[in-house]
Every structure is written in C-alpha cells, then in structure tokens.
C-alpha positions as CSV (number, residue, x, y, z in Angstrom):
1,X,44.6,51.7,-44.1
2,X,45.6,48.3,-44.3
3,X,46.4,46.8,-47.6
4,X,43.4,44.0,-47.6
5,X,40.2,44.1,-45.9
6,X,37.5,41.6,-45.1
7,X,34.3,41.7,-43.5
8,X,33.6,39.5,-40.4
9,X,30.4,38.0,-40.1
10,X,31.2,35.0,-37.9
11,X,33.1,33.7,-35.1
12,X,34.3,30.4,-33.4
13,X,34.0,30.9,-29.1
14,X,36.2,29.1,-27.4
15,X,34.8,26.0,-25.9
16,X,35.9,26.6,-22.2
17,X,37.1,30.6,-21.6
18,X,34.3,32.8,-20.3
19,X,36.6,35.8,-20.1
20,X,35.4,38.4,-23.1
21,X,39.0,39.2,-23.7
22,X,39.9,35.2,-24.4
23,X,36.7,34.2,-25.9
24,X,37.1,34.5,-29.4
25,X,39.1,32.0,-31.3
26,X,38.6,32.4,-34.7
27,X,37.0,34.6,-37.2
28,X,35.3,34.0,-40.5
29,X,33.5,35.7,-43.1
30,X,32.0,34.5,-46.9
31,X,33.7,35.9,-50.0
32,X,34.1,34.0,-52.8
33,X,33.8,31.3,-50.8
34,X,33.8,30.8,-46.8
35,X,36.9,31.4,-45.1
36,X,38.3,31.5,-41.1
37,X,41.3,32.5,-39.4
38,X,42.6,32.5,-35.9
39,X,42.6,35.6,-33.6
40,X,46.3,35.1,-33.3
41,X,46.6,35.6,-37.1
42,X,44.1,37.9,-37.3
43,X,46.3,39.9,-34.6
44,X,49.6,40.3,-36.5
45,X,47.9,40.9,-39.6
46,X,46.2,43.7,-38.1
47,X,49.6,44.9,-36.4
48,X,51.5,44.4,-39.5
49,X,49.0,46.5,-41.2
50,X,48.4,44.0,-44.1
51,X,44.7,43.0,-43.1
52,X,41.8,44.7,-41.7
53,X,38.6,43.4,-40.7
54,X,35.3,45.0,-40.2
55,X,31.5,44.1,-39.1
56,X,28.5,45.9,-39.2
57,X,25.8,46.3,-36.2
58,X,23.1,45.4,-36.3
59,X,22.1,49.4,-36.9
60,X,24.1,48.8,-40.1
61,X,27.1,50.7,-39.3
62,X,30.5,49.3,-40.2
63,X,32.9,49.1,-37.0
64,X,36.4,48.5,-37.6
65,X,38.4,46.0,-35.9
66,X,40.9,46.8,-33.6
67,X,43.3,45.0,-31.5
68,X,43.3,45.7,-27.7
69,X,45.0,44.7,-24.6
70,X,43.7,43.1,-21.1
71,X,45.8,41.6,-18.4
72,X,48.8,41.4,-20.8
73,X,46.6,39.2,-23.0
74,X,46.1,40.7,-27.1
75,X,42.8,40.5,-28.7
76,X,40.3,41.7,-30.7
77,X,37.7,43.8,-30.3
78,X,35.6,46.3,-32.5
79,X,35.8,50.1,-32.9
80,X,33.7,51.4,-29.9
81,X,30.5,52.4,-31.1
82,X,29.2,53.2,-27.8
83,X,26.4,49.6,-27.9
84,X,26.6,46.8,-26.1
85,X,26.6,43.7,-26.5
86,X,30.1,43.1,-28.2
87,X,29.6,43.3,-31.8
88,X,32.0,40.7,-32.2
89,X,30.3,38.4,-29.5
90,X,26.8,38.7,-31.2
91,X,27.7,37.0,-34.1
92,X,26.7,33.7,-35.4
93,X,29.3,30.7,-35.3
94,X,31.5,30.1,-38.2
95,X,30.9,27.0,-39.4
C-alpha cells in the first residue's frame, strides 16, 4: 500500500484527444482544500509507490487506481469492477 492516498473525485479531459487511453490530463480531488495533479505525476507516484488514488462508483464502491499500458502509451485507469462507463471518465471536471 502506498504511503499516501487520496480520493479522486474530478478530472480535466484533454481538449483535443478522443482516445480513452490519452484523455485524461489531470486529476483532482477536495481535501482540506481543492487540489489537482497531472496524470504524468499521478503515474510515477503510483509506480514509485508513494501515492494512491481511489474513486467510488456510483454503486458506492471504492476502485483503486491503477496504471495501465496501451500502444506503448502509460495511463490511468481504475480497478476493473466489471461496469462501464470508465469510472474515471464519468467524473465531473476539476475546476
């Protein structure tokens, strides 16, 4: 288990990729206060083991995020969970 966690409950899209694997550019949550990182970071973190980041469906369950690879390309992507849409996709913008 990583050493920090946070819960994701937002994300930026990126303005021009379509591609589900490339889509995601940031994502945010609301501690103390609001906060968002880039995929990238969120990435090594994840690899380095010193964050983890989770959501919940909308069933309520928390789904861990993982990272995953397409094409050669990292990114993110929840636990499956066997439900569709992406749980990550589904969420509100960050602001």
């Amino acid at each position: 288990m990583a050493a920090n966690t946070a819960q994701v409950k937002c994300i930026n899209k990126h303005p021009t990729h379509t591609d589900p694997h490339r889509r995601i550019q940031n994502i945010g949550g609301f501690t103390d206060k609001a906060w968002k990182v880039s995929t990238d970071w969120a990435i090594g973190e994840i690899e380095a083991n010193r964050w983890g980041f989770w959501t919940t469906t909308p069933q309520g369950h928390t789904v861990w995020l993982v990272v995953a690879v397409h094409e050669g390309h990292k990114y993110l992507k929840t636990q499956s969970d066997g439900i569709h849409p992406n749980n990550l996709l589904a969420l509100p913008e960050c602001p």
